[in-house]
mmCIF file of the N, C-alpha and C atoms, coordinates in Angstrom:
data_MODEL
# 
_entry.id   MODEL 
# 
loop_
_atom_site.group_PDB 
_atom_site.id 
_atom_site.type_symbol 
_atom_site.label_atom_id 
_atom_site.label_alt_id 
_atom_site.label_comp_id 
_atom_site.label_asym_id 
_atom_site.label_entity_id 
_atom_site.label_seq_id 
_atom_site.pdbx_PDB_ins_code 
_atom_site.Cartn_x 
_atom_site.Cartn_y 
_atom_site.Cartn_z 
_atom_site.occupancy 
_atom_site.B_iso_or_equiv 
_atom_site.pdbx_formal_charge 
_atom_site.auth_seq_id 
_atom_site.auth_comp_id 
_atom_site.auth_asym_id 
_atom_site.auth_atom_id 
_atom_site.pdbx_PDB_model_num 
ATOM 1   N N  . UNK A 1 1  ? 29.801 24.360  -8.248  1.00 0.00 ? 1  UNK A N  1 
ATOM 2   C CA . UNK A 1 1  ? 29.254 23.567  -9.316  1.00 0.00 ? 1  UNK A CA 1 
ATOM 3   C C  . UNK A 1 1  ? 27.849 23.085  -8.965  1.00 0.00 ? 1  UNK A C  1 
ATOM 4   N N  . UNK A 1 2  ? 27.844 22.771  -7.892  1.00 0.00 ? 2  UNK A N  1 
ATOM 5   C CA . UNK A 1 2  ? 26.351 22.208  -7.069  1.00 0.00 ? 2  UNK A CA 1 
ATOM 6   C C  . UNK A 1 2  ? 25.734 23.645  -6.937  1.00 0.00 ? 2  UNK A C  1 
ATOM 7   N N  . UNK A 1 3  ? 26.251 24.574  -6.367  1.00 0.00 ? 3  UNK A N  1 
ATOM 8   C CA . UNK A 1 3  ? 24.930 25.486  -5.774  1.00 0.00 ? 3  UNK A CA 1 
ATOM 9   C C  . UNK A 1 3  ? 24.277 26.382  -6.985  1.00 0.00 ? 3  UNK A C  1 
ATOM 10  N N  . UNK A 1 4  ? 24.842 26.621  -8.081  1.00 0.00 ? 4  UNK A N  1 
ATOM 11  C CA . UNK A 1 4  ? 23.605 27.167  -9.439  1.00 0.00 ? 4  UNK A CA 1 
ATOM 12  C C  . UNK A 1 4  ? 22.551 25.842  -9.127  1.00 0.00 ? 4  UNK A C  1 
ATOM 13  N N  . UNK A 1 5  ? 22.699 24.494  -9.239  1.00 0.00 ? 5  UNK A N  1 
ATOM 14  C CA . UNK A 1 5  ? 22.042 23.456  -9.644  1.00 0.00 ? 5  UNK A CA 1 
ATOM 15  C C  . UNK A 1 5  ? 20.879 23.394  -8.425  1.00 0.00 ? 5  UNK A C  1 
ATOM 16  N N  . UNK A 1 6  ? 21.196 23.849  -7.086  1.00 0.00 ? 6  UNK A N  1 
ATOM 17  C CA . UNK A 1 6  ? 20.488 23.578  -6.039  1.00 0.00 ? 6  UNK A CA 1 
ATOM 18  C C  . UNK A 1 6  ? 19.812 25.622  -6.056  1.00 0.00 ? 6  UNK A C  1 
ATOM 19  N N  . UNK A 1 7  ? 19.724 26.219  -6.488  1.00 0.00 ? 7  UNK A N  1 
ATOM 20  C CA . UNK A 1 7  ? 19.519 27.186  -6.040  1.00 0.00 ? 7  UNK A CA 1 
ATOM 21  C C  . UNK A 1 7  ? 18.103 27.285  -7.288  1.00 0.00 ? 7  UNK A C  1 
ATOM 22  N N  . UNK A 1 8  ? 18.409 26.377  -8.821  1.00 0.00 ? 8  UNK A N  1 
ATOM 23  C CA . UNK A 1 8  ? 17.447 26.521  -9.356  1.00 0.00 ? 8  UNK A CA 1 
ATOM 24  C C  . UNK A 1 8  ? 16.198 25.876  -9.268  1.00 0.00 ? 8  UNK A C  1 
ATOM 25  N N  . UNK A 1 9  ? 16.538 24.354  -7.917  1.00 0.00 ? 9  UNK A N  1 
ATOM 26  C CA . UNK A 1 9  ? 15.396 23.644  -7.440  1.00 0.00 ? 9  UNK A CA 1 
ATOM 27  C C  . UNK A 1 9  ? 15.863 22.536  -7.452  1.00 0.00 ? 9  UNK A C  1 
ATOM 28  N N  . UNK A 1 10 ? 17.017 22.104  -7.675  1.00 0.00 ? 10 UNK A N  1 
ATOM 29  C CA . UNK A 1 10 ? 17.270 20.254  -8.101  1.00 0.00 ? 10 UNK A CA 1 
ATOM 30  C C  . UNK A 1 10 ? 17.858 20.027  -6.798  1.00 0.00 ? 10 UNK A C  1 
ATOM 31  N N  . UNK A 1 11 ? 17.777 18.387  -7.200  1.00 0.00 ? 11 UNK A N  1 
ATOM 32  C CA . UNK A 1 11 ? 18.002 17.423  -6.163  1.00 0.00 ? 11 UNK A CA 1 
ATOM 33  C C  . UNK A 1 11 ? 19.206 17.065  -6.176  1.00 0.00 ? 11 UNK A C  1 
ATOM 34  N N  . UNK A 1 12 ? 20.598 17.321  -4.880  1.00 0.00 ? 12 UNK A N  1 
ATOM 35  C CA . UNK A 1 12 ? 21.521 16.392  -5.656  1.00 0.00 ? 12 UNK A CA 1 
ATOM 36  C C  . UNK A 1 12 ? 21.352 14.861  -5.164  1.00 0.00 ? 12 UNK A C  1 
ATOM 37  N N  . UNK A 1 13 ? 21.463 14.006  -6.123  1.00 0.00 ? 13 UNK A N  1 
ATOM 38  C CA . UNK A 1 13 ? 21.298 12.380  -6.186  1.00 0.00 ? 13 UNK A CA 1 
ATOM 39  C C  . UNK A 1 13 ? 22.476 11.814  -6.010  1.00 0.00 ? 13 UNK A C  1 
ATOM 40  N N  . UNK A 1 14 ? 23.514 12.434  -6.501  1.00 0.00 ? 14 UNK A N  1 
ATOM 41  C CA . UNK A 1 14 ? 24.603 11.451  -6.825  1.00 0.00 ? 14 UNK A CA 1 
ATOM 42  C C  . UNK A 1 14 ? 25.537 11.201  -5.952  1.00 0.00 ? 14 UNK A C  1 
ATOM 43  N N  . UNK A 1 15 ? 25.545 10.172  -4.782  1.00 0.00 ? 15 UNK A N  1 
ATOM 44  C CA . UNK A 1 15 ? 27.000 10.543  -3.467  1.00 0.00 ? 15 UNK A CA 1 
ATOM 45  C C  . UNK A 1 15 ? 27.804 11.387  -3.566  1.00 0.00 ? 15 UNK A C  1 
ATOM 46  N N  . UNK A 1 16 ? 28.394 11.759  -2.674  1.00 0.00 ? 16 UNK A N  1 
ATOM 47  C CA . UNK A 1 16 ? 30.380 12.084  -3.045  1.00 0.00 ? 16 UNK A CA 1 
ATOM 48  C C  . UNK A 1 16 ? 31.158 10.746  -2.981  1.00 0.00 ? 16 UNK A C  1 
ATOM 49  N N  . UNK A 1 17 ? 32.307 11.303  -3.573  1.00 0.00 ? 17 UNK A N  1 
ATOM 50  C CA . UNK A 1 17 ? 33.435 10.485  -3.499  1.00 0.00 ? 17 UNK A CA 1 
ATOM 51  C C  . UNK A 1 17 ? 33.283 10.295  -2.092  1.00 0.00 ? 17 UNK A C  1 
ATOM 52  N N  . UNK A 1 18 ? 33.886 8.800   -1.823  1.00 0.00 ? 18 UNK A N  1 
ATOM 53  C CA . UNK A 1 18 ? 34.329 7.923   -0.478  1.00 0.00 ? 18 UNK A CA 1 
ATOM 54  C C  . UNK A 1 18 ? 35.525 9.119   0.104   1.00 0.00 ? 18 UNK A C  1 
ATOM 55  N N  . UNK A 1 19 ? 36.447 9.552   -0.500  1.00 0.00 ? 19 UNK A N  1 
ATOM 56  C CA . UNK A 1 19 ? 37.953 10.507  -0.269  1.00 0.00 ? 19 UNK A CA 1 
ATOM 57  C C  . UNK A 1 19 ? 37.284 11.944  0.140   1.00 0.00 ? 19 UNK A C  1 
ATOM 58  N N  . UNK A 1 20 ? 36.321 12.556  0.323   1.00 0.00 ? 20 UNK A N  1 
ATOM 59  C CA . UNK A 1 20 ? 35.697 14.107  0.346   1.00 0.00 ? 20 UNK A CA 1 
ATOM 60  C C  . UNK A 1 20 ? 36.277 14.457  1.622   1.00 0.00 ? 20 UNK A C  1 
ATOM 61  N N  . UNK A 1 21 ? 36.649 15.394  1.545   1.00 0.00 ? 21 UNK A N  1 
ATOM 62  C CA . UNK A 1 21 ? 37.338 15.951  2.806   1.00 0.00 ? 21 UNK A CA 1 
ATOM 63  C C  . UNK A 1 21 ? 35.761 16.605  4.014   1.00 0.00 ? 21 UNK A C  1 
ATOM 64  N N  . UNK A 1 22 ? 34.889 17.064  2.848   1.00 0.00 ? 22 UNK A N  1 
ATOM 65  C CA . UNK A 1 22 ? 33.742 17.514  3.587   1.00 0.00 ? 22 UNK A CA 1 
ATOM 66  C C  . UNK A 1 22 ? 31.966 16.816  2.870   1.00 0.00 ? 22 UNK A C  1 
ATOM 67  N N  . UNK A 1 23 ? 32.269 15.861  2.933   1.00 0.00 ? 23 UNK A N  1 
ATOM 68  C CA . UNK A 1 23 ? 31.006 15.068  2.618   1.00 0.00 ? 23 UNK A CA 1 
ATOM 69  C C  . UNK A 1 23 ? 29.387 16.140  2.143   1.00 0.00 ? 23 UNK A C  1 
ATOM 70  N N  . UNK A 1 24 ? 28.828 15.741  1.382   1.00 0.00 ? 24 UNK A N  1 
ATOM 71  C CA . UNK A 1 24 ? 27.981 16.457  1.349   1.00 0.00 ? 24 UNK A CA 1 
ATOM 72  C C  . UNK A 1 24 ? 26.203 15.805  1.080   1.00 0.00 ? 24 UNK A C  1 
ATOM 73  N N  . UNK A 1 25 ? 25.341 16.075  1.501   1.00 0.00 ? 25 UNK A N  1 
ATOM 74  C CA . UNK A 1 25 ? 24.151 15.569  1.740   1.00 0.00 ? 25 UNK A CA 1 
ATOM 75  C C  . UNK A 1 25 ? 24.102 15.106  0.699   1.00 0.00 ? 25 UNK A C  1 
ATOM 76  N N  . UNK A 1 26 ? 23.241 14.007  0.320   1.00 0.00 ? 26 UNK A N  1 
ATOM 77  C CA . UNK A 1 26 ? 22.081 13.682  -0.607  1.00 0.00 ? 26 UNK A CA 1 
ATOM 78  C C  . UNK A 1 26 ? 21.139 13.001  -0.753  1.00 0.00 ? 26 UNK A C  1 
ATOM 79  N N  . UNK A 1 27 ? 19.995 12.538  -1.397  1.00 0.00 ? 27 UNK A N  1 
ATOM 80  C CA . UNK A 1 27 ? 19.058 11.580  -0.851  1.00 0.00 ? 27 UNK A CA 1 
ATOM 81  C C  . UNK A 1 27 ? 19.209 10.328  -1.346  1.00 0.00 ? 27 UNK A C  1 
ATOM 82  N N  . UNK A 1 28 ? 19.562 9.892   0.123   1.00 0.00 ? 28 UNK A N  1 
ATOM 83  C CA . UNK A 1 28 ? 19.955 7.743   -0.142  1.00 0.00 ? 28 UNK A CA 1 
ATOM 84  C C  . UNK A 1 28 ? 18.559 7.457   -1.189  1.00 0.00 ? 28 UNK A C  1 
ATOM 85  N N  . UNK A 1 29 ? 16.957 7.795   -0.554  1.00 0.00 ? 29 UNK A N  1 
ATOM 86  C CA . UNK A 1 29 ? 16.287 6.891   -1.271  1.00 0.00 ? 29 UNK A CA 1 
ATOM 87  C C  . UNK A 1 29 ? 15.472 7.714   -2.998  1.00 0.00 ? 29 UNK A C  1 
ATOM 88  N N  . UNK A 1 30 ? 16.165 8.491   -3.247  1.00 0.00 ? 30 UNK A N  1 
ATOM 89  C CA . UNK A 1 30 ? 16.266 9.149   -4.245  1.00 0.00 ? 30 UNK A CA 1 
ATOM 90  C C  . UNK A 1 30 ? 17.186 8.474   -5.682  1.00 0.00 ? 30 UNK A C  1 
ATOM 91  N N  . UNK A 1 31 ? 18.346 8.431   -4.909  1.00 0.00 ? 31 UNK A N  1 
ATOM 92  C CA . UNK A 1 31 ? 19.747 7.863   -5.802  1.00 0.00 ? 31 UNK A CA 1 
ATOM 93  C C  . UNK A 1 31 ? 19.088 5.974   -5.610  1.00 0.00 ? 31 UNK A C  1 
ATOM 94  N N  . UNK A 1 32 ? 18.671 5.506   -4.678  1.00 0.00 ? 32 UNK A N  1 
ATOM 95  C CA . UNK A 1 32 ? 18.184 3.834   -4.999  1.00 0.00 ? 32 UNK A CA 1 
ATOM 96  C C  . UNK A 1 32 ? 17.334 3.959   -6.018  1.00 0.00 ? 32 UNK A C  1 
ATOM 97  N N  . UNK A 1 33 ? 15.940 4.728   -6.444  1.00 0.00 ? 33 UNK A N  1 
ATOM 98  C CA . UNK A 1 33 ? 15.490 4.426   -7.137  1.00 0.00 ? 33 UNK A CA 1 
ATOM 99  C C  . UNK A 1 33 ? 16.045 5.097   -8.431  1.00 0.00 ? 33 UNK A C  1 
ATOM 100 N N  . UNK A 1 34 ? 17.019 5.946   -8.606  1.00 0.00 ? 34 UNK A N  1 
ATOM 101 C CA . UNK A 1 34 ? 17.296 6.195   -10.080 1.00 0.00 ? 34 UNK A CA 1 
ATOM 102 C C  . UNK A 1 34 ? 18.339 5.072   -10.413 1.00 0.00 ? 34 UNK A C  1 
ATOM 103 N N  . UNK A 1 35 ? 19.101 4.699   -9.380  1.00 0.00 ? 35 UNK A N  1 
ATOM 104 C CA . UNK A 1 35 ? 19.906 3.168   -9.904  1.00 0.00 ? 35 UNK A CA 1 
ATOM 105 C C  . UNK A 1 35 ? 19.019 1.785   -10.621 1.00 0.00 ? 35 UNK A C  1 
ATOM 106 N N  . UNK A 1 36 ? 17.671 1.840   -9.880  1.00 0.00 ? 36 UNK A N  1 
ATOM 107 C CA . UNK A 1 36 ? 16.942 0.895   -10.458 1.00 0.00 ? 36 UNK A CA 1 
ATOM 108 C C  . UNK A 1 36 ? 16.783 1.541   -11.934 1.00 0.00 ? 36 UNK A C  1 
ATOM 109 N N  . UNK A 1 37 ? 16.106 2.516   -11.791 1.00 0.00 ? 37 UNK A N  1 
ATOM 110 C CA . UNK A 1 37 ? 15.830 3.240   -13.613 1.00 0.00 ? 37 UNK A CA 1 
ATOM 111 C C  . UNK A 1 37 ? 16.745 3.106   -14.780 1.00 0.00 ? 37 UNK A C  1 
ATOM 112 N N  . UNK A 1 38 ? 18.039 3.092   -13.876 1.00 0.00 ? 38 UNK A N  1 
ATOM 113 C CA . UNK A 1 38 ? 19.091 3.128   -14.841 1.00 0.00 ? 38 UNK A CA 1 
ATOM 114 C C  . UNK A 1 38 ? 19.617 1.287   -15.115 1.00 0.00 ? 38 UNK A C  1 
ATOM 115 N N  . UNK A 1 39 ? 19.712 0.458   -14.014 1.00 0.00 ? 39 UNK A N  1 
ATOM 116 C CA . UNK A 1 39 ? 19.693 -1.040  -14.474 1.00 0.00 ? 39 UNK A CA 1 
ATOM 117 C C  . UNK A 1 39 ? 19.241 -1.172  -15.572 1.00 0.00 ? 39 UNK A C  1 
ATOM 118 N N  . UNK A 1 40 ? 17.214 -0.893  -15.247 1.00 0.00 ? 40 UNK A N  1 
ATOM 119 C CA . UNK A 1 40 ? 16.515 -1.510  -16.211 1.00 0.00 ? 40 UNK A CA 1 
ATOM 120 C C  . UNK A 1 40 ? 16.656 -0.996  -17.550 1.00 0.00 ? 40 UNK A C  1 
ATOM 121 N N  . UNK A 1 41 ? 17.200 0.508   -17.782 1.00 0.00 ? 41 UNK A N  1 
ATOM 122 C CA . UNK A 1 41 ? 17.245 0.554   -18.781 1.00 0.00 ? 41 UNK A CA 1 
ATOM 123 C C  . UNK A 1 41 ? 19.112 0.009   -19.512 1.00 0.00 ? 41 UNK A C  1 
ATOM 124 N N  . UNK A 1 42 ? 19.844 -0.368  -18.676 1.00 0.00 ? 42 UNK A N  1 
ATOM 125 C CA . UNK A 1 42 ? 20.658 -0.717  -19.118 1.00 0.00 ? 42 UNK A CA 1 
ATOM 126 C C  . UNK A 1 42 ? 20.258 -2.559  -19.819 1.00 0.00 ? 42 UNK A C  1 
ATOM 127 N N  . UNK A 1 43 ? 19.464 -2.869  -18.930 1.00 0.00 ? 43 UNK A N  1 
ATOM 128 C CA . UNK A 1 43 ? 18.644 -4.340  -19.786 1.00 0.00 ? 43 UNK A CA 1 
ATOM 129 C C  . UNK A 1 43 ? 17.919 -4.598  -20.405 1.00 0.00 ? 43 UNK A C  1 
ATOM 130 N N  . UNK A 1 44 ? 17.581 -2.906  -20.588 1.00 0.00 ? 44 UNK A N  1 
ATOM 131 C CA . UNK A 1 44 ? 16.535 -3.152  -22.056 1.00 0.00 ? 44 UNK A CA 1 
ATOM 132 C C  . UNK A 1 44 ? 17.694 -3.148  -23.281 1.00 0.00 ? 44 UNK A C  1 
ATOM 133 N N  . UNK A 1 45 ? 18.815 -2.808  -23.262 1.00 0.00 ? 45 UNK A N  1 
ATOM 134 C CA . UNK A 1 45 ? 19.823 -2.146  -24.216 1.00 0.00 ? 45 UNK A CA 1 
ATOM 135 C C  . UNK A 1 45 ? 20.583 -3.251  -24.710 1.00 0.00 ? 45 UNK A C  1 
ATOM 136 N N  . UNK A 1 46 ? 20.265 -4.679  -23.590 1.00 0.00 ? 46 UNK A N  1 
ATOM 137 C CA . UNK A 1 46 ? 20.856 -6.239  -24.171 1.00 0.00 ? 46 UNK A CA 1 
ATOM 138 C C  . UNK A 1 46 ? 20.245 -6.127  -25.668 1.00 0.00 ? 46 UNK A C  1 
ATOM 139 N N  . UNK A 1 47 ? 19.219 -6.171  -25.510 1.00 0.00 ? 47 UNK A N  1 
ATOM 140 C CA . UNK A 1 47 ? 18.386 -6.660  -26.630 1.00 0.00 ? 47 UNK A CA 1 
ATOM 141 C C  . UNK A 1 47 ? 18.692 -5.871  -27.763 1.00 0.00 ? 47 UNK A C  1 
ATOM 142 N N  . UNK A 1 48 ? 19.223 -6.313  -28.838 1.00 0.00 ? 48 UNK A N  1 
ATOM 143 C CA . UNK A 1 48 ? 19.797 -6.340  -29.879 1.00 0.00 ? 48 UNK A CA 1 
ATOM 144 C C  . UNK A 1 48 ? 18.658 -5.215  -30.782 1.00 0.00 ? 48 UNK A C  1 
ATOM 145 N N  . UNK A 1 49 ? 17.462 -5.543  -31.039 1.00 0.00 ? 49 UNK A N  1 
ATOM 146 C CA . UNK A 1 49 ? 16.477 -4.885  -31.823 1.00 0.00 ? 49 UNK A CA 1 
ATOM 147 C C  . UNK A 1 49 ? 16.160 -4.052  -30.841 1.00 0.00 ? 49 UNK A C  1 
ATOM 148 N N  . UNK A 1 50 ? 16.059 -3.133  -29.733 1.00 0.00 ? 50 UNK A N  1 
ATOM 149 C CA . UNK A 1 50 ? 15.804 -2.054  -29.130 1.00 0.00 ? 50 UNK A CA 1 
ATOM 150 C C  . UNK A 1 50 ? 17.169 -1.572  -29.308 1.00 0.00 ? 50 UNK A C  1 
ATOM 151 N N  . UNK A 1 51 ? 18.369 -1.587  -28.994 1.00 0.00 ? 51 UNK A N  1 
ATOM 152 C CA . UNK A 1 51 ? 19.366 -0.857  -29.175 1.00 0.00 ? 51 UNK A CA 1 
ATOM 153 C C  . UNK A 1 51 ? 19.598 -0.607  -30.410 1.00 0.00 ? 51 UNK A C  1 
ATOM 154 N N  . UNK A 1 52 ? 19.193 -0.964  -31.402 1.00 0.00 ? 52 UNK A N  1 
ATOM 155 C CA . UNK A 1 52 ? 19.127 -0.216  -32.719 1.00 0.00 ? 52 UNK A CA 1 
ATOM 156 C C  . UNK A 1 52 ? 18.213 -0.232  -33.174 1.00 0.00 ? 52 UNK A C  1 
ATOM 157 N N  . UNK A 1 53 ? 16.828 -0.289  -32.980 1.00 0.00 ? 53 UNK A N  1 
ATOM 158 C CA . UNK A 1 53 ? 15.990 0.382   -33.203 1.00 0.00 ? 53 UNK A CA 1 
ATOM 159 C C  . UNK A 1 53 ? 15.702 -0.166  -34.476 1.00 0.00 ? 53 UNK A C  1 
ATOM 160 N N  . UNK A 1 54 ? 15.373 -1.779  -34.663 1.00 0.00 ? 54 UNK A N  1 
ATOM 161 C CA . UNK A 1 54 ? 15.100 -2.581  -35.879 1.00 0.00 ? 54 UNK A CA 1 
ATOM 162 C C  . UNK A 1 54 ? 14.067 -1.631  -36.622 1.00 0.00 ? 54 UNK A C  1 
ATOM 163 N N  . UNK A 1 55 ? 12.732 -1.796  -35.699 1.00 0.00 ? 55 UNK A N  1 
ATOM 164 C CA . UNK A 1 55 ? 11.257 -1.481  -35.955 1.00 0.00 ? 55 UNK A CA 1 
ATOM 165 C C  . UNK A 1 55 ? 11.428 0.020   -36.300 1.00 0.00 ? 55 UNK A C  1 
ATOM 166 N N  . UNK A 1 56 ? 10.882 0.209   -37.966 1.00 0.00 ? 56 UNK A N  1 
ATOM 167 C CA . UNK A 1 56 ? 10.771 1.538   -38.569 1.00 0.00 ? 56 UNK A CA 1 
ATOM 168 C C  . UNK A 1 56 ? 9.572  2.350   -37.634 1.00 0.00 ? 56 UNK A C  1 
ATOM 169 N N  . UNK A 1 57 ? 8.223  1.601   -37.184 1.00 0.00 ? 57 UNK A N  1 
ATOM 170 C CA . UNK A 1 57 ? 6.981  2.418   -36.636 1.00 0.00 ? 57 UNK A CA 1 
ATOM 171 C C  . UNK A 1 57 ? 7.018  2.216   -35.269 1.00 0.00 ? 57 UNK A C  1 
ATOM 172 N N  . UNK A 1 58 ? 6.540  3.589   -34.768 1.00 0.00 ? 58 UNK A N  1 
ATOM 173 C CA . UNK A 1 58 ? 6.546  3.300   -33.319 1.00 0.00 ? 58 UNK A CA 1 
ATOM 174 C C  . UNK A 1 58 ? 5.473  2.285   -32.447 1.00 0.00 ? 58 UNK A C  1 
ATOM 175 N N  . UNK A 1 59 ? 4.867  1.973   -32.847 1.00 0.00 ? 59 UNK A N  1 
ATOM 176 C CA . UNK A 1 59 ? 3.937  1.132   -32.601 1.00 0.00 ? 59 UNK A CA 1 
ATOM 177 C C  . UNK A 1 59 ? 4.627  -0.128  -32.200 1.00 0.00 ? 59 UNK A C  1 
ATOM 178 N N  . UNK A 1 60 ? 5.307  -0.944  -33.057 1.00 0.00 ? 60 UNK A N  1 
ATOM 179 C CA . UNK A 1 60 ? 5.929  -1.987  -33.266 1.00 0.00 ? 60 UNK A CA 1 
ATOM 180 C C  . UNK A 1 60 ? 6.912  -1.643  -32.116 1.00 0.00 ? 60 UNK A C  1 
ATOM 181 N N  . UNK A 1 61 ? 7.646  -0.966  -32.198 1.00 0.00 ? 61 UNK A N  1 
ATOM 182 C CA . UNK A 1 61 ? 8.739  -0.576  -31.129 1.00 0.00 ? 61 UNK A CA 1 
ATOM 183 C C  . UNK A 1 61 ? 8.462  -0.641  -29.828 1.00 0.00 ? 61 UNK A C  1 
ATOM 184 N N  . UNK A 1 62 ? 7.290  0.262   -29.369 1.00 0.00 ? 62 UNK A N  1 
ATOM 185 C CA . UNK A 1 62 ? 7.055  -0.094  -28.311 1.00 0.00 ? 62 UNK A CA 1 
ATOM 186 C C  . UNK A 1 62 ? 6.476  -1.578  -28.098 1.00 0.00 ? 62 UNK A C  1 
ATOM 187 N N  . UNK A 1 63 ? 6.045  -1.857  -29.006 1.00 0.00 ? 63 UNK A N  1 
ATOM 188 C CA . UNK A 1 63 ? 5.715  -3.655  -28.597 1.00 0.00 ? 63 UNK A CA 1 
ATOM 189 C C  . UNK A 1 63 ? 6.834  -4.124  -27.736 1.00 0.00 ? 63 UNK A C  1 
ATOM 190 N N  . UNK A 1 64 ? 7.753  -4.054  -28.450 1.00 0.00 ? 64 UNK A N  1 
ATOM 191 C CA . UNK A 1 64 ? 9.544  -5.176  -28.569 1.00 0.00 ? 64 UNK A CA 1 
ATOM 192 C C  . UNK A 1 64 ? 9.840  -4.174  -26.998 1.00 0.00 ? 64 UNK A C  1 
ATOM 193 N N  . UNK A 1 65 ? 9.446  -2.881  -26.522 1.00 0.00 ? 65 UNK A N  1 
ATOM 194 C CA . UNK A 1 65 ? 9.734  -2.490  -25.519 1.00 0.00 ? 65 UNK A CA 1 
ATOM 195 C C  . UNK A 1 65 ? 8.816  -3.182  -24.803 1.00 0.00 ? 65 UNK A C  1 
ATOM 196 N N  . UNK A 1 66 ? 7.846  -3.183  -24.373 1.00 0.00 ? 66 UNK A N  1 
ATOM 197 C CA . UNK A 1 66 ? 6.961  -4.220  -23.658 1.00 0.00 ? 66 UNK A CA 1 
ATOM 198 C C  . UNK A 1 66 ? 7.063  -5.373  -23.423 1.00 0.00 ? 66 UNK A C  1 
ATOM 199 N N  . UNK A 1 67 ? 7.872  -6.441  -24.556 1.00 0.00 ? 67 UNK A N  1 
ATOM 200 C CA . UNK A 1 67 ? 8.201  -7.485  -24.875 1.00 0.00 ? 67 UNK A CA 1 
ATOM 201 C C  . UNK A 1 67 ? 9.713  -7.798  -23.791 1.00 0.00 ? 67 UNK A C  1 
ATOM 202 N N  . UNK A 1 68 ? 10.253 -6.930  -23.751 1.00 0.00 ? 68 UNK A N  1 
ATOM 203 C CA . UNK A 1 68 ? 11.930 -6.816  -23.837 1.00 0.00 ? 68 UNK A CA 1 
ATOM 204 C C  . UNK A 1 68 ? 11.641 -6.374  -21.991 1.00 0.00 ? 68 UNK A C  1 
ATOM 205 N N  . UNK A 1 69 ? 10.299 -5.688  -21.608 1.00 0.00 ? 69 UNK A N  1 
ATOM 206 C CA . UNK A 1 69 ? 10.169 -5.691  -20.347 1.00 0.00 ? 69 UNK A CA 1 
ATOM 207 C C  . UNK A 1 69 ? 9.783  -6.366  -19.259 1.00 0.00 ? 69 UNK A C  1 
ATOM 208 N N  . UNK A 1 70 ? 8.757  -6.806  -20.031 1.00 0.00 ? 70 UNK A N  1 
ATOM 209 C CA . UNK A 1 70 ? 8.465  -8.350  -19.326 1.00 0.00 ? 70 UNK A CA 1 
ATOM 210 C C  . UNK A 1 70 ? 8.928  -9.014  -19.296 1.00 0.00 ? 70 UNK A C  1 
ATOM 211 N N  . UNK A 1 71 ? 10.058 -9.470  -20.123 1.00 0.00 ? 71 UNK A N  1 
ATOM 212 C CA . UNK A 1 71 ? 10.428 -10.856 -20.025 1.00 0.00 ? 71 UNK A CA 1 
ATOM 213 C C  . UNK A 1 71 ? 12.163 -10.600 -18.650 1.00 0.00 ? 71 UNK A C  1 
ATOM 214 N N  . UNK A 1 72 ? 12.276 -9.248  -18.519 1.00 0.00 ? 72 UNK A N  1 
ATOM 215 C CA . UNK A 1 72 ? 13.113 -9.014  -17.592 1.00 0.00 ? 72 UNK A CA 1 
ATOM 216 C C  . UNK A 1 72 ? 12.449 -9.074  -16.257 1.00 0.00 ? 72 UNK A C  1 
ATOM 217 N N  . UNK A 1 73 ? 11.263 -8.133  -16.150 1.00 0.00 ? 73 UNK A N  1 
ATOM 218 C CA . UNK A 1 73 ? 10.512 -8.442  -15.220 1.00 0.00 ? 73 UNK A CA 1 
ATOM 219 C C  . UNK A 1 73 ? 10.458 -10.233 -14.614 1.00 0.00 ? 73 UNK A C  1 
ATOM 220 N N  . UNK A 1 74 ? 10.173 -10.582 -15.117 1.00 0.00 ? 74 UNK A N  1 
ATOM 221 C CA . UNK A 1 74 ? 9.960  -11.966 -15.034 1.00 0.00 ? 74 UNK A CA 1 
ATOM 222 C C  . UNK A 1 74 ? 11.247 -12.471 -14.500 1.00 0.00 ? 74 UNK A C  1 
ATOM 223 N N  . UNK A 1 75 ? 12.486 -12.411 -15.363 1.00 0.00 ? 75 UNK A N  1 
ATOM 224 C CA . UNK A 1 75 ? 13.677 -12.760 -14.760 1.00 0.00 ? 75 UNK A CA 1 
ATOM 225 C C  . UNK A 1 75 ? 14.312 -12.727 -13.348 1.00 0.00 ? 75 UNK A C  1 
# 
């Protein structure tokens, strides 16, 4: 399942299971920063008007994304 994925150039990120009879490599500081990527975007997704997507123009949208980032940042 892994080696098509590694043979076409990718990275695997994701641990093994704790139970693997034969453990298999991956990159610790690879998988830290896609956990951060994935937090933040799980806290942009609080916010009520980005998860559905109030704002008809993109303009506006990305505001409330900017808006919705900073104020996590900050947190």
């Amino acid at each position: 399942m892994i080696q098509p994925l590694q043979q076409a150039g990718k990275v695997v990120v994701i641990p093994p299971k704790a139970n693997r009879t034969t453990p298999r490599e991956y990159d610790k500081d690879l998988y830290k920063a896609r956990h951060l990527i994935e937090n933040f975007f799980a806290r942009l997704k609080q916010f009520r008007a980005i998860a559905t997507r109030y704002d008809k123009r993109a303009i506006n949208f990305l505001g409330a994304i900017y808006l919705a980032a900073s104020m996590t940042w900050l947190n």
